[in-house]
N, C-alpha and C positions, 0 to 999 in steps of 0.2 A: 865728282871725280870718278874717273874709270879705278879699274879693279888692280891694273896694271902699273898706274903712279901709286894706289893704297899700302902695293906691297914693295914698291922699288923703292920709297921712303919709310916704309913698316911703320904706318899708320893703322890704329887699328879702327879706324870708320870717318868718315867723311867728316869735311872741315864743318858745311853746316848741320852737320849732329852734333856739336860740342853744348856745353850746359854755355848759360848767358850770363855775360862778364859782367859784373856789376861794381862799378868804383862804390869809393865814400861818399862822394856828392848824389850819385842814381841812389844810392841806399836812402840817404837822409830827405830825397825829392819822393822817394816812393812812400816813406811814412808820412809825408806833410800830406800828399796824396790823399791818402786812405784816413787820417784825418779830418782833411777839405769832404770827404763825402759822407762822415758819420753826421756832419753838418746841415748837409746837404746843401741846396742852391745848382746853379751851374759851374762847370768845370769844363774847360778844355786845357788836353793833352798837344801838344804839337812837337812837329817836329821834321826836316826832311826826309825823302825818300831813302829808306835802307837804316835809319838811325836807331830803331828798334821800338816802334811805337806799338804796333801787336805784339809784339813779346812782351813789351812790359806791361800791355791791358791784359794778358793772359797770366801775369803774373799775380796781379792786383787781385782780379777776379777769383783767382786758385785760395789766396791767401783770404779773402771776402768767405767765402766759402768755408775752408776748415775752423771758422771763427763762429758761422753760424750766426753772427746775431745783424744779418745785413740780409733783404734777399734781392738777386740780383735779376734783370730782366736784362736782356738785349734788341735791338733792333738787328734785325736778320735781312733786310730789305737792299737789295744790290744796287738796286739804281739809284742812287742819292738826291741825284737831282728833279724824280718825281717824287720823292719822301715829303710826306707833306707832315701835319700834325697827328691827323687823324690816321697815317699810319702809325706813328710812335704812340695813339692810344692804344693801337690792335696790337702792339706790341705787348704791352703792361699788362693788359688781358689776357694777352695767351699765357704770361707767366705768371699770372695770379690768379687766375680764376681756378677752379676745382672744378672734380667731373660730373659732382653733383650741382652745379649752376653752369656748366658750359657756355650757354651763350651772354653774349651781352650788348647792349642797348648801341645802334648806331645814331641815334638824335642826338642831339650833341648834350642841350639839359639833360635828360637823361644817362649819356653819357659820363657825363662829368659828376654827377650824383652816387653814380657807381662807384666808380675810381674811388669816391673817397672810401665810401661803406667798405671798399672791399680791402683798402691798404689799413682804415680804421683794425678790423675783422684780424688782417696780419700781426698787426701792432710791432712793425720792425720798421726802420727806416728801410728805404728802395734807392735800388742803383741802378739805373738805366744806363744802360751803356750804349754809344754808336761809333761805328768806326767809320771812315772815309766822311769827316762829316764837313769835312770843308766843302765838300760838293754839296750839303746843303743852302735850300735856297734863304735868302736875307727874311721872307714871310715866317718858313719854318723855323727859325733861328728866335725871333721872336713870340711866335708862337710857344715857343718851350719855357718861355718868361710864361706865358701865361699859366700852362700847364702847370709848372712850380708852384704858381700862388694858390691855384684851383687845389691839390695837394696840400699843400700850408691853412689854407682857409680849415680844411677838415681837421685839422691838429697832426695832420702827417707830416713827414717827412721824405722828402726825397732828390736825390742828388743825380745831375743828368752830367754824364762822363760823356764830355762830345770828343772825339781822337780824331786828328788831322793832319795835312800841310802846314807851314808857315802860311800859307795863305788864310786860314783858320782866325787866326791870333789877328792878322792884319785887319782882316774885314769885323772884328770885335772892337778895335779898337778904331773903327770909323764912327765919327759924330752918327750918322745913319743908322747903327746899330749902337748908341750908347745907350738906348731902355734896358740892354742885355749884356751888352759890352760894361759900363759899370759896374755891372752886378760881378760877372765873371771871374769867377781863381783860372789864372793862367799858368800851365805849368810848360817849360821848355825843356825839350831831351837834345842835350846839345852834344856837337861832334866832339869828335873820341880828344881832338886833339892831341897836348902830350900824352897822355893816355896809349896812344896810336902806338907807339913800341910795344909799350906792359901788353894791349891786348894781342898782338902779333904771335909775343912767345906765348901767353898763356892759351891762345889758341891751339896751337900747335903740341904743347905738351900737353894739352888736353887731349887729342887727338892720336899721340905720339905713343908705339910701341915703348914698354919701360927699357928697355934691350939697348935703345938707341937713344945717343945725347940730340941736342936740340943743333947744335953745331955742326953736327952730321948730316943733319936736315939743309939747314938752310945758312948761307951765312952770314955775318951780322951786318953788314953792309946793304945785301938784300933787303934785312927788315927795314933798315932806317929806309931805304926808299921808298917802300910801298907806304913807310909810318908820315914819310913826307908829302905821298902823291893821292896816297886815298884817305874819306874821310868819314868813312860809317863803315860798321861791319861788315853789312852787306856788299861794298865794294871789294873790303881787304878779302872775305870769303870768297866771292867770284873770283877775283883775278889772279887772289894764291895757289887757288884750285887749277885755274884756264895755266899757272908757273909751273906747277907740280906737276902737269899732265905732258905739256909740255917738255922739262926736264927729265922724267921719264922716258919718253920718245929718242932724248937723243942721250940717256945713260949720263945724266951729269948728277951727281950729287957730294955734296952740297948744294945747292938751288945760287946758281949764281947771278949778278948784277946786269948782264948782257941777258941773258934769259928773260924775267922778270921785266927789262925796258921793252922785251920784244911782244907782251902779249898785251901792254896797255893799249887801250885806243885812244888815237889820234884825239876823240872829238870829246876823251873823257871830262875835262874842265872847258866847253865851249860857253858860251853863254846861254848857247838852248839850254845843254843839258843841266845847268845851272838854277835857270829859271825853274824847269821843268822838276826837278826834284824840292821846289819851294811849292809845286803845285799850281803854276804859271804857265799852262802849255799853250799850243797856240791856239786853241778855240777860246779860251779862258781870258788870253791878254786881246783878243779880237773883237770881244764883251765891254773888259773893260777900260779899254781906251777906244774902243769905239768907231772902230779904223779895220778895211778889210784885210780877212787873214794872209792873203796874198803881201799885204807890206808886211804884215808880222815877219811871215817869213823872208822877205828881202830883210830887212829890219837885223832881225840873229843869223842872215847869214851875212851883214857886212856892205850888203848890196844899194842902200840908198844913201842918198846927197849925204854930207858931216852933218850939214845943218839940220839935215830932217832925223837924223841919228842922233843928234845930240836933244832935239824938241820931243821923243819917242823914250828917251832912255830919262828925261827928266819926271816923264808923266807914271814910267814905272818906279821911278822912288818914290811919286807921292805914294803911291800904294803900301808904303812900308817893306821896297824890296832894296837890298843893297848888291849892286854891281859889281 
């Protein structure tokens, strides 16, 4: 948000500086959480794009931390889909190892001999965290089974936080992946739903000069649309912001209902953009149905035969996606 809707609505700082909303049900998901990893084994996080899956790994991790009795490693590795195993060992190393043993063993036996001596040496259970890990590949995934047991065999303990798409969860629970998908605690961060009002206002009086009521802001009518049209934070933040900025411009406040329709986009619930925040985009569904990306995109824009629409849209529900 400019400077200019901050003060014409006397907000005192931007909608996404507000603290993270957190229901009954995120409270009671975030302790089963942190539970699931003093256990350790595999964990995935899921959830669509915008729905607060790094904020609540950054939340876990803060609260890991002032507890002290976990220590935490992460995978820093951007490209996911060259993340192999033997990056997620370089990982653990760089967060366990001390300055007096700095390096360590790339052989794999040797490798793996280490890891224990040195999580033994800790004597705390380990959290390994990755984020964007649905872009890891079905070897790596597997692989982290392995790793677990290599860890387990030493009398350690450790719990691998993998954070993703829905796409995540889906390819966990394919036969293909059931040596790791069995094992798996699956946790889902679901949309705001009815939720979608409560977090509106509390966003905004969060935000909200004390001077000023919320009804001078915005008004109720407003909220219920945006609570009807959008479906994660991150939406209702964007586009309350792209309202406000807006409504500033032409001197309207309260934030009214004509405003608010004016800065949605067209193509905000299309079926790409659907897909695409399940973590389905079109190189992803090009893979795996196996069909070049050119129909993909005929495909989500509407553009081939019924019958080829309807033989394309059956193969992405076996994938565990719903339409």
């Amino acid at each position: 948000m400019n400077v200019d809707s901050l003060k014409f609505y006397q907000l005192d700082k931007e909608l996404s500086k507000a603290e993270y909303f957190k229901t009954d049900q995120y409270q009671t998901m975030l302790q089963n959480i942190k539970v699931a990893i003093r256990s350790g084994g595999f964990i995935a996080l899921t959830g669509i794009v915008g729905i607060g899956k790094t904020t609540t790994l950054r939340n876990i991790q803060k609260d890991l931390l002032e507890d002290g009795k976990i220590v935490i490693s992460k995978s820093l590795a951007t490209e996911k889909k060259s993340v192999s195993v033997n990056t997620l060992y370089t990982a653990l190393f760089t967060d366990l190892l001390t300055k007096k043993d700095s390096k360590f063993p790339t052989q794999a036996e040797k490798r793996e001999r280490k890891i224990q001596s040195l999580i033994k040496e800790r004597n705390k259970p380990i959290a390994l965290f990755i984020d964007e890990a649905h872009s890891l590949h079905h070897n790596t995934l597997v692989g982290l089974k392995h790793l677990i047991e290599v860890i387990e065999d030493g009398n350690g303990t450790i719990a691998v936080i993998a954070v993703g798409h829905p796409k995540l969860s889906n390819d966990l629970k394919k036969p293909s992946l059931e040596e790791i998908g069995a094992r798996a605690r699956i946790f889902e961060l679901n949309e705001l739903g009815a939720n979608s009002p409560k977090f509106i206002e509390w966003l905004i009086k969060d935000c909200k000069s004390q001077k000023i009521n919320l009804d001078d802001i915005i008004s109720q009518r407003t909220i219920e649309f945006f609570a009807e049209r959008l479906v994660t934070p991150l939406q209702i933040i964007y586009y309350l912001s792209r309202a406000f900025e807006q409504g500033a411009r032409i001197g309207q406040r309260p934030l009214d209902l004509d405003t608010a329709k004016s800065v949605l986009s067209p193509e905000l619930n299309s079926l790409e953009a659907k897909l695409t925040r399940q973590g389905y985009g079109t190189y992803t569904l090009s893979d795996y149905l196996n069909i070049k990306r050119g129909e993909v995109k005929s495909y989500l824009r509407g553009q081939l035969p019924g019958s080829r629409i309807e033989e394309i849209s059956n193969e992405i529900r076996k994938l565990g996606i719903l339409l």
